[in-house]
Every structure is written in structure tokens, then in C-alpha cells.
C-alpha positions in Angstrom: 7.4 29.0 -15.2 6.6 28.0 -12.1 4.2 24.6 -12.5 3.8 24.4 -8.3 0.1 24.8 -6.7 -0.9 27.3 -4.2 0.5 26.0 -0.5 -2.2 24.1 1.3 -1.5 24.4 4.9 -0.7 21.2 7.4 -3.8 19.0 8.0 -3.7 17.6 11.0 -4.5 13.5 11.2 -6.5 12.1 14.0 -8.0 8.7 15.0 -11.7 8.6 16.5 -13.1 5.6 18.1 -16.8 5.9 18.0 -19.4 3.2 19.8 -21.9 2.8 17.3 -22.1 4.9 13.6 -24.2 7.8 15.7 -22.9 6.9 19.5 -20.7 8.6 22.0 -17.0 9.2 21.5 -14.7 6.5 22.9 -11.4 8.2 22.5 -10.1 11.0 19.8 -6.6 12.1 19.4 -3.8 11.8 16.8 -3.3 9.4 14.5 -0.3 7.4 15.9 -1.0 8.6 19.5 2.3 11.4 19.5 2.6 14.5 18.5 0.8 18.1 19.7 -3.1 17.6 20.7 -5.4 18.5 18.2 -7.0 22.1 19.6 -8.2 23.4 16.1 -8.2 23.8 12.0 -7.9 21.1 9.5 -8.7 17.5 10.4 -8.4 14.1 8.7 -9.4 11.4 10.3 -9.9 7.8 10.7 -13.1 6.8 12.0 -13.5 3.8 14.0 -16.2 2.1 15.5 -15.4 0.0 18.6 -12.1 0.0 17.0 -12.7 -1.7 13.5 -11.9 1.2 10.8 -14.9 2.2 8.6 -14.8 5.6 6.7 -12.6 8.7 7.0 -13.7 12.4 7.4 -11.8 16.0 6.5 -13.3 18.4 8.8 -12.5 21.7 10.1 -12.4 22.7 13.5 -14.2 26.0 14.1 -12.9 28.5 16.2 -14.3 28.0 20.3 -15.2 24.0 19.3 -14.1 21.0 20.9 -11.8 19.3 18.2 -13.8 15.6 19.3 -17.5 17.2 19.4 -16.6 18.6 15.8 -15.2 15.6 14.1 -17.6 13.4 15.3 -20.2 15.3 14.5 -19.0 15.3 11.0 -18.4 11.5 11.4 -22.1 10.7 12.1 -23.3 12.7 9.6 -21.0 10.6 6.9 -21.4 7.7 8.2 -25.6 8.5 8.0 -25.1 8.7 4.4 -22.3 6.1 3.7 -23.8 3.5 6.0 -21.3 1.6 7.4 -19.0 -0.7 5.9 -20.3 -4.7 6.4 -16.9 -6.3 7.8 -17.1 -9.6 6.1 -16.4 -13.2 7.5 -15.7 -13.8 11.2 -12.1 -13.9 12.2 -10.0 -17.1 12.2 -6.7 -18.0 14.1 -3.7 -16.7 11.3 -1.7 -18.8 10.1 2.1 -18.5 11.0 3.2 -15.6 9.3 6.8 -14.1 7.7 7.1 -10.1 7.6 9.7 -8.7 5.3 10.7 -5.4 5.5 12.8 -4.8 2.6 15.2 -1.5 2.9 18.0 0.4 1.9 20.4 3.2 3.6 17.1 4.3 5.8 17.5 3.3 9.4 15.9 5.9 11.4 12.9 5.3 9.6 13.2 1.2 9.9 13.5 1.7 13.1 9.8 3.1 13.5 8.5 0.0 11.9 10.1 -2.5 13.5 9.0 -1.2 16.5 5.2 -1.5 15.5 5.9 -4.7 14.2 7.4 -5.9 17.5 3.8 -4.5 18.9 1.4 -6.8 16.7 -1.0 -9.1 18.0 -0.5 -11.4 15.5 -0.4 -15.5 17.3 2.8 -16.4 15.5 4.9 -14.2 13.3 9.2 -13.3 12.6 10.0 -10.2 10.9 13.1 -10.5 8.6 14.8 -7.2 7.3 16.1 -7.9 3.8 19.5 -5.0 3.4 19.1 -4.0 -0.1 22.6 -3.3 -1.9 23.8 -1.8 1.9 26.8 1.0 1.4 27.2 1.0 4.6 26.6 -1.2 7.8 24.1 1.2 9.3 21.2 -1.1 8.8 22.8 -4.3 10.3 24.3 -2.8 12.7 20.5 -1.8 14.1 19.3 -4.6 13.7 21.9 -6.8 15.2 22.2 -4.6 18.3 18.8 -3.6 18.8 16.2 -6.0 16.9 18.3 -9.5 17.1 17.5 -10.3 20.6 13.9 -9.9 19.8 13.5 -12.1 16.9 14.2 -9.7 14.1 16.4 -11.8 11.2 18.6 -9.9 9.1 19.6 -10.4 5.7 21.8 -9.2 3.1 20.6 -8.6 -0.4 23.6 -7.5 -2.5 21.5 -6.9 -5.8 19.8 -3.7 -6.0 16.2 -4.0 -6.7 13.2 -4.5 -4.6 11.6 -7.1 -6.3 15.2 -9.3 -6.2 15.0 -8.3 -2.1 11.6 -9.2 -1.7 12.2 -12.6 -3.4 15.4 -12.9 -1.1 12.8 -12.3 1.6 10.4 -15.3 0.2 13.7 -18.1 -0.1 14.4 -17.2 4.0 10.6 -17.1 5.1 9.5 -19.7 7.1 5.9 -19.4 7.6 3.0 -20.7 5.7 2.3 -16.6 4.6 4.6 -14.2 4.1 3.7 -10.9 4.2 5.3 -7.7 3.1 5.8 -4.0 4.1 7.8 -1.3 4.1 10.1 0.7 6.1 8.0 3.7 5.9 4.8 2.6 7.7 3.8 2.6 11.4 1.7 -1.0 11.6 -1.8 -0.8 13.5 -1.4 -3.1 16.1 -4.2 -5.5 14.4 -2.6 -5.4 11.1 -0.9 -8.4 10.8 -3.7 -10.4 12.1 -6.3 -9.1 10.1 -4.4 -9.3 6.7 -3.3 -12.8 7.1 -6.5 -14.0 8.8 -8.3 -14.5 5.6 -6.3 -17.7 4.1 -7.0 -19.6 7.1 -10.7 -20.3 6.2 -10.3 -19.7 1.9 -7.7 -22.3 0.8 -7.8 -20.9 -2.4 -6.9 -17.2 -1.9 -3.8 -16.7 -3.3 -2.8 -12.8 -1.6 -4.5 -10.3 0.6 -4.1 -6.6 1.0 -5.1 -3.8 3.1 -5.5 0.0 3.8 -2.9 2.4 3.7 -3.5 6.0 4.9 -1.0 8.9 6.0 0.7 9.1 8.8 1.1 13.3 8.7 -0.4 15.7 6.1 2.3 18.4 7.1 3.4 19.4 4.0 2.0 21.0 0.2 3.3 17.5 -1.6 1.9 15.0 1.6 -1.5 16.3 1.3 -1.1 16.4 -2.7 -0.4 13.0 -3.0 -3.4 12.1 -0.5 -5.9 14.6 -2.3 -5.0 12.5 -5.4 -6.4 9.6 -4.0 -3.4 8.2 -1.9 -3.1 4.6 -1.2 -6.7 4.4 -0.1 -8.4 1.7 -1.5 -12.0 1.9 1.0 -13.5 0.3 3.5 -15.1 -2.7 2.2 -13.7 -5.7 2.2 -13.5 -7.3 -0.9 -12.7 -11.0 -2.6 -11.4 -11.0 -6.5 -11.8 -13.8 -8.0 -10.4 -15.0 -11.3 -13.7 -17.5 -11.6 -15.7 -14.5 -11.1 -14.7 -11.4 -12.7 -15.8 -8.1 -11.4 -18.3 -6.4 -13.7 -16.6 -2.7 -12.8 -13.2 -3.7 -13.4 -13.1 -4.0 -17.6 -9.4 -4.6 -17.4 -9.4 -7.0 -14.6 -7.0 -8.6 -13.6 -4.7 -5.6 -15.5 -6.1 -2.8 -13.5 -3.7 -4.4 -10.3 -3.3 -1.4 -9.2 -7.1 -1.2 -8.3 -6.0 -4.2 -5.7 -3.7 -3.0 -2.9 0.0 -1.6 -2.9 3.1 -3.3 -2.2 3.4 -1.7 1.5 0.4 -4.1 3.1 0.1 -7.2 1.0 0.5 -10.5 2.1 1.1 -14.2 -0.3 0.6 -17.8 0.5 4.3 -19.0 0.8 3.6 -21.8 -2.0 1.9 -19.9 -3.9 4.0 -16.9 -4.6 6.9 -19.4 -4.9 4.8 -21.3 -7.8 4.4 -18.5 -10.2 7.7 -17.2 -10.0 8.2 -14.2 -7.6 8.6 -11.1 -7.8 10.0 -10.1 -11.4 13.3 -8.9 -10.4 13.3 -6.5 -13.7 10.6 -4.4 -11.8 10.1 -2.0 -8.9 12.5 0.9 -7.1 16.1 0.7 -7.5 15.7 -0.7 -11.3 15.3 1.4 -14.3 11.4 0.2 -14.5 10.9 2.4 -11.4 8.0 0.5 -10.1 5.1 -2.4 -10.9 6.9 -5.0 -8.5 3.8 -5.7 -6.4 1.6 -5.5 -9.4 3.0 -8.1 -11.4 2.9 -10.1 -8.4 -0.6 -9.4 -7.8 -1.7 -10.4 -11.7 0.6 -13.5 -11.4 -1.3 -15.0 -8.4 -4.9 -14.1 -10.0 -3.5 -15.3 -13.4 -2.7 -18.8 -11.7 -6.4 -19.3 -10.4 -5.8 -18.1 -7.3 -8.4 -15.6 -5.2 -6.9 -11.9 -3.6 -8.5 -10.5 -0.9 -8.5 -6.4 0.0 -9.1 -6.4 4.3 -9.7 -2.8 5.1 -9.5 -3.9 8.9 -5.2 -4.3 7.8 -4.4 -0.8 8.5 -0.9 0.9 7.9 -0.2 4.3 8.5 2.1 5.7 5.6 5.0 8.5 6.1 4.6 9.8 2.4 7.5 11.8 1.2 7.9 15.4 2.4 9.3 17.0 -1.0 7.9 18.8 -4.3 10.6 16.5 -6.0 9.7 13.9 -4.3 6.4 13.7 -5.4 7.4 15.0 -9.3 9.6 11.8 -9.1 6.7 10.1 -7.6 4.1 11.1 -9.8 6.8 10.0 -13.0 7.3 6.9 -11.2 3.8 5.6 -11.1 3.3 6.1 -14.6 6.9 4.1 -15.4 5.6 1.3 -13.1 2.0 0.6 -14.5 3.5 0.1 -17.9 6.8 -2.0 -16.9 4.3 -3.8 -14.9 2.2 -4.8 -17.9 5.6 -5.3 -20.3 6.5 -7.7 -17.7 3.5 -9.6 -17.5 3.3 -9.7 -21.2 6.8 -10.9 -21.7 6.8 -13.6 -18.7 3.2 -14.8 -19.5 2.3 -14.1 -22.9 -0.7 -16.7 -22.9 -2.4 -13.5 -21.5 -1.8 -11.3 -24.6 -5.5 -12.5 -26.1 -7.1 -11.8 -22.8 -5.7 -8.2 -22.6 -6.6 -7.3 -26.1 -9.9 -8.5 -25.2 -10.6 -6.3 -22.0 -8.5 -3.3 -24.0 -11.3 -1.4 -25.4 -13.4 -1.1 -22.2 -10.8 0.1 -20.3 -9.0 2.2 -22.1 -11.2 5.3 -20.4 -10.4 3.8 -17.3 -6.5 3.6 -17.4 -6.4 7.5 -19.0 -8.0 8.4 -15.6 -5.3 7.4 -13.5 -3.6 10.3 -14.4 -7.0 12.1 -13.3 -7.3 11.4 -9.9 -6.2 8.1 -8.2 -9.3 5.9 -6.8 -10.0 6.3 -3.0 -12.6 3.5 -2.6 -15.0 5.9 -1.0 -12.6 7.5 1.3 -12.9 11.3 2.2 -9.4 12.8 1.0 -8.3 16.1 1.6 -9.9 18.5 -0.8 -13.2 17.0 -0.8 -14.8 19.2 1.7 -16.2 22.6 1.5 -14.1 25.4 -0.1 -11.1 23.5 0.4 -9.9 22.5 -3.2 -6.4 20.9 -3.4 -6.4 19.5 -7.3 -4.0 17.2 -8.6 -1.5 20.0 -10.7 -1.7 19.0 -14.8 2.4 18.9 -14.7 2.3 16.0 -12.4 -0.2 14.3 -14.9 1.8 14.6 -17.4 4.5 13.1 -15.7 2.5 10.1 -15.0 2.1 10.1 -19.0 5.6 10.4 -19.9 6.3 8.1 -17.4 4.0 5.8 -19.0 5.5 6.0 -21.9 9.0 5.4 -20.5 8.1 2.4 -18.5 8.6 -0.5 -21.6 11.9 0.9 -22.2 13.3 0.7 -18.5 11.5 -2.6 -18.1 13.9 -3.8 -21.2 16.7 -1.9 -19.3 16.1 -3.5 -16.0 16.2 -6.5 -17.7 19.5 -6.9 -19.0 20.8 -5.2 -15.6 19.2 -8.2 -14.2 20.0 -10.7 -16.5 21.4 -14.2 -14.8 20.1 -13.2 -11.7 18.1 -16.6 -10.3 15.3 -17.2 -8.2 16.6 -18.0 -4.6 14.4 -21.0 -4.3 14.1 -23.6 -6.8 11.9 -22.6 -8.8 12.6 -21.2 -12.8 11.2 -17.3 -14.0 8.4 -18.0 -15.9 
């Protein structure tokens, strides 16, 4: 039987700068300034005003209209609605800042982000590629002749895992915040700065995280995965505190996936050296599949310490191109939310009481993760008009055998992982 959806057709992605929620264009084109101009049909866009990113809008072009005239048009009238996004606290000088790129085998792709990393206008910043279990010297070799003389460090990781080469990141970081993405992403050119900005004026916030949003919607499984809710987490900047739990988040701080991804998050140095790292029995390239970046993200809350979502961070995502990558995808996420939660239980089982606690009231919740993925607000293709892209039962059930999996190949990863150490001195929790 064949479980695919109908083929949605490519969606093209677009930026527009706008002077005021209902002013005069200041410039339209595509998302990451290449690629064919935008004469016509399906739109998604990012809507900025004088630059700072505050809603996005699916729209489609008729036939004999100006593509700018139509999405703006479009824009004003959401942003009428919406309002528009309050940006939070004035900016601060960042700290000095390490960016790890953790990869493997890819280095076309790295190549693309190292590139907009080279472009930030971040004060004081080194980007260090962590080589993930190489097979061959493809990586190094485009780093050492291409990146070196620019700052770029490289370093070998011979464990596979990227939690083990994210902590492998953390030992060799020198600045005061290290943040992470991945080799998939296109960096904004004010990303760095505006997710690292935040610790310099809270001395008790812990992480920070940003906004993701595709790079192309070209294929049936891109816009899929972005009609499901994506990476998106909204446009308003928001503070979680473990003082202060939020009233819509029963499961807090357990619903980690509610707070970012691991593609634009960034940690206080000490901190995530203090609780322990990454788990290195989580994320790709173990048998857990995933959770990496949310046990890391439950650790720092769990240890008092504040995370902060900065929409203004802004990384444009290449999702995967495939059906089978998303049906591993989909399978994936499921695998990861529960090895996340094994993990925390088994490193930190002084929160066992508070999760039976929150259980109850958030039971609902985590069931409709399979459902459709939580946008913060964001238009997602599939939202608009007749257009109707839904998220195909088989991949939900995926996501609920994968949850189902996840305990098991957190165990597994575990003894694959077992007698690996910390690279700083610090003991697993």
C-alpha cells in the first residue's frame, strides 16, 4: 500500500524587509539572496521589519501580480492581526563566543556554513569543526586548506556520536559561551550576536536558543516536515525560568523540546561543563537516535539556571530532500524524546518525583506531538487557503514506535558508550 501523500509542489522562500508592520517595502527576494527571482506561485516568507524578524506569511502569487506588492500585502494584513512581536531587552556587547560545528563525511554542505559563519557580526568569536568518527580525510582536508587561515580550528572526534563530539567541542572552546550549530544551516548574519547577547546582562541564564526556518521548500518531504511545524518555535522572545514555571507548559522543564533545537542553541561555558555535558548515550550516530540537545537543555534548567528562546537568532535550515529521509526522521523524533527522558531519569533521578508530578497534565500534551509539531505562531505551509498539506498518519505512527523504541536504544547507546569520559574534568552525573 502506498502510505505517501499527494505531491505538494515547490514553495518558493523569500525574505521581506518591511519599514513599519503596514510601511513600504525595503527590499523582497529570496531567502538566502541566490537562486531564480521569485516571478510567481507559492511563497513563504520571512517578514522583517527594518530587519529584526517578526512573523512569517504563505502566500500565493496571482497571476499578472508583482511577487513584492502580493506578499506584503499579505504581510500587513497578518501582521494587523498578530501585532507585532515586542523584541525584549536592549542589546548588549556579547560575550566572546565558541561555535562548534559538529560533522561527519558531509563537506560540501560544511562548507556553506562555514562560510556564513565567517560572515557574522558577532565582536569576538572562533568556530571549531569537531570531525565526528572521519572515514575519510575529506573534512580536514577543507578545513585545513580553506578555513585554517581564517581562524577555523579543526578537531578530530574518533567516537561516533554527537553528543561525545559536541562535548569534544566544549573541552577545546575557549570562550566564556559556546554555542552550537550544525553543518546544515546558512547563519543570518546577526545570529551569533543575537543568541549570545542575552548572558551578558542575565548572569543567571544558563542557555539560549533561536529560530530555525527552511532554507528551500523544493521538495513533497521539505515542505512536509515544515507543514508539521518545522523547527519554528515563534517570534517572541521568551525567558524560562526554573523559579518561575510557565503556567502553559504542564511538563516543564520535560517538554525540552518546546525550548529550541540543537542546530541554534548556545551554553555558558561553566555552566554546561558543571552539569555534565552532553550525555554521550544520546543523539545521531548512537542507537538513541536523538534527545542530545534536550537533555542538555533540562540539565541547565534542572541546575537553577534560566534559558532564553531569541527569535532575532535566525538560522536558515537545509531539511532533508527524501521520503526516507523524513520516515527516518519522523521515527527519529519519537526515539529521541523518550531516550532523552531515560537519560535524564537515569543521570538525575532526584527528578523522578517532579516528573510524576507534572505527568498527568501533560500527558494530552506529549500525545500531540505526534499531531502536529508547535510553530509558536508561525504561518507554515498548509495554513492558507485551499492549500492543505497534513502531516500523513504513517509518519505518526513512526513517531509512536519510535517512542517506544527510544528506552531501549538509550540502554544500547549506553553500553556502546560505556568508559567513554568527559574531556574536561568533570564526572557524568
Amino acid at each position: 500500500m502506498n502510505t505517501q501523500p499527494p505531491k505538494p509542489g515547490p514553495i518558493h522562500v523569500a525574505q521581506l524587509d518591511l519599514d513599519g508592520p503596514d510601511g513600504e517595502v525595503l527590499s523582497f527576494g529570496p531567502a538566502l539572496g541566490a537562486g531564480p527571482a521569485i516571478t510567481g506561485g507559492d511563497v513563504y516568507t520571512l517578514v522583517r521589519i527594518g530587519g529584526r524578524p517578526v512573523a512569517t506569511v504563505v502566500s500565493r502569487v496571482p497571476p499578472g501580480k508583482t511577487p513584492a506588492d502580493a506578499v506584503a500585502a499579505d504581510a500587513r494584513a497578518q501582521l494587523a492581526r498578530t501585532g507585532t512581536p515586542d523584541p525584549g531587552a536592549v542589546r548588549a556587547v556579547p560575550p566572546r563566543t565558541s561555535v562548534v560545528v559538529a560533522t561527519r563525511e558531509r563537506a560540501d554542505q560544511l562548507a556553506r556554513a562555514l562560510d556564513s559563519l565567517l560572515a557574522q557580526d558577532h565582536p569576538d568569536f572562533e568556530v571549531v569543526v569537531v570531525d565526528n568518527a572521519p572515514v575519510t580525510s575529506a573534512t580536514e582536508d577543507l578545513v585545513e586548506n580553506k578555513y585554517a587561515a581564517r581562524g577555523v580550528r579543526y578537531v578530530r572526534e574518533a567516537v561516533p556520536g554527537l553528543a561525545i563530539a559536541h562535548n569534544r567541542g566544549v573541552a577545546v572552546a575557549t570562550g566564556e559561551i559556546v554555542a552550537f550549530t550544525d553543518d546544515d544551516v546558512v547563519a543570518d548574519p546577526n545570529w551569533l550576536t543575537a543568541l549570545t547577547a542575552p548572558f551578558a546582562t542575565d548572569p543567571g541564564l544558563g542557555c539560549t536558543t533561536g529560530l530555525i526556518l527552511p532554507a528551500k521548500l523544493g521538495t513533497p518531504a521539505q515542505i512536509l516536515l515544515e507543514s508539521h511545524g518545522g523547527f519554528a518555535k515563534g517570534f517572541t522572545p521568551r525567558t524560562y525560568d526554573p523559579a518561575d514555571p510557565p503556567a502553559d507548559e504542564p511538563l516543564f522543564p520535560f517538554t525540552a523540546g518546546s525550548f529550541g533545537s540543537g542546530a541554534n542553541m548556545a551554553f555558558r561555558a561553566s555552566v554546561i561543563r558543571s552539569v555534565g555535558g552532553f550525555d554521550p548515550a544520546t543523539g545521531t550516530g548512537t542507537p538513541a537516535r536523538g534527545g542530545d540537545d534536550l537533555y542538555a537543555f533540562v540539565s541547565v534548567l534542572a541546575a537553577g539556571h534560566r534559558l532564553r528562546y531569541s527569535p532575532d537568532a535566525l538560522v536558515w535550515h537545509h531539511h532533508r530532500e527524501t521520503w526516507k529521509d523524513l520516515t527516518n526522521q519522523a521515527y527519529g523524533y519519537g526515539a529521541g524524546l523518550t531516550a532523552y527522558l531515560t537519560a535524564t531519569l537515569v543521570r538525575r533521578p532526584a527528578l523522578l518525583p517532579a516528573l510524576l508530578r507534572r505527568l498527568p497534565g501533560g500527558l494530552a500534551r506529549a500525545r500531540a506531538i505526534t499531531a502536529r509539531r508547535d510553530s509558536g505562531g508561525a504561518a507554515v505551509p498548509g495554513a492558507h487557503g485551499a492549500h492543505d498539506y497534513p502531516w500523513p498518519r504513517h509518519l505518526s505512527r513512526l513517531e509512536r514506535r519510535g517512542m517506544l523504541a527510544g528506552p531501549l536504544g538509550y540502554v544500547k547507546a549506553r553500553r556502546k558508550v560505556r568508559g567513554v569520559r568527559l574531556p574536561w574534568n568533570t564526572e557524568l552525573p
